[in-house]
N, C-alpha and C positions, 0 to 999 in steps of 0.2 A: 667902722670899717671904711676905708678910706681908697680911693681910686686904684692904688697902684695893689694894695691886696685882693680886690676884685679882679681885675682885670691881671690875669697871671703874663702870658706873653702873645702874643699873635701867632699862629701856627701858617707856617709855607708847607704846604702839601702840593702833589701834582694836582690832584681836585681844586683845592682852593687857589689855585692861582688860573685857574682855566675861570672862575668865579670875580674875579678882579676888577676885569674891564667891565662887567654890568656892576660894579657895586659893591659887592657883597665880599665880607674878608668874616675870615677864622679867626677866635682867639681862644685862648685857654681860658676857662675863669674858674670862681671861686665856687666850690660846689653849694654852699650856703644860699649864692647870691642868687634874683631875685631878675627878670628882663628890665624893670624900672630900676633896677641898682647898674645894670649890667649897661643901660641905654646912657646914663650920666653919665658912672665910669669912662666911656668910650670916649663920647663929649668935651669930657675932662682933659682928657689925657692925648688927645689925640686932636684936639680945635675940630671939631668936624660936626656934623648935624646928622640925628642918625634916625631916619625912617621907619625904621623895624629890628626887631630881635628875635631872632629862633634861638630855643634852646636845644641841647641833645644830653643825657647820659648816658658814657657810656661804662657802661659793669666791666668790674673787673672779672680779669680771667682765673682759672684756678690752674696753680703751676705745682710742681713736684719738683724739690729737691732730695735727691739722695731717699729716702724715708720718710720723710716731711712733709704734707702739704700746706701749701702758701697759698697768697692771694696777690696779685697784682691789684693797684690801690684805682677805686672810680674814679674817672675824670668824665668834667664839666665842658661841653664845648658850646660857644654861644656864635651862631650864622648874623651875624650883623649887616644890614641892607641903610647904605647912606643915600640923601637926598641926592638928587639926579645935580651932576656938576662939582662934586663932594669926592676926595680921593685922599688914601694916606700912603704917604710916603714913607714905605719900609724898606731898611737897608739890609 
């Protein structure tokens, strides 16, 4: 598994961008992956040094079509906290 399968996309939320200026950014990742997969990946891909990792799952919801019940699918969110002086540039 290689960085950019880890690391899905960076998530812009109203929360995570109130989160920015101290450090800490959202990303989508891999539900597999691992905070030592998750801590490189970032490293990797993003040139930056990264002090910490929170993880989050969050469970999918159960939805109803028509007669049907579904599942909306679980996603992975990973709180990454960079060294102090350390910032990525998202467009």
């Amino acid at each position: 598994m290689n960085s950019f399968d880890i690391v899905k996309s960076i998530l812009r939320t109203e929360k995570s961008t109130l989160e920015e200026p101290k450090g800490r950014y959202l990303f989508l990742v891999d539900n597999k992956a691992n905070k030592i997969q998750i801590k490189r990946a970032v490293e990797e891909t993003y040139k930056v040094k990264v002090k910490e990792v929170n993880t989050a799952v969050i469970r999918g919801k159960l939805k109803r079509v028509r007669h049907q019940l579904g599942k909306t699918p679980d996603v992975k969110r990973a709180y990454v906290t960079l060294v102090e002086g350390q910032k990525i540039e998202a467009a």
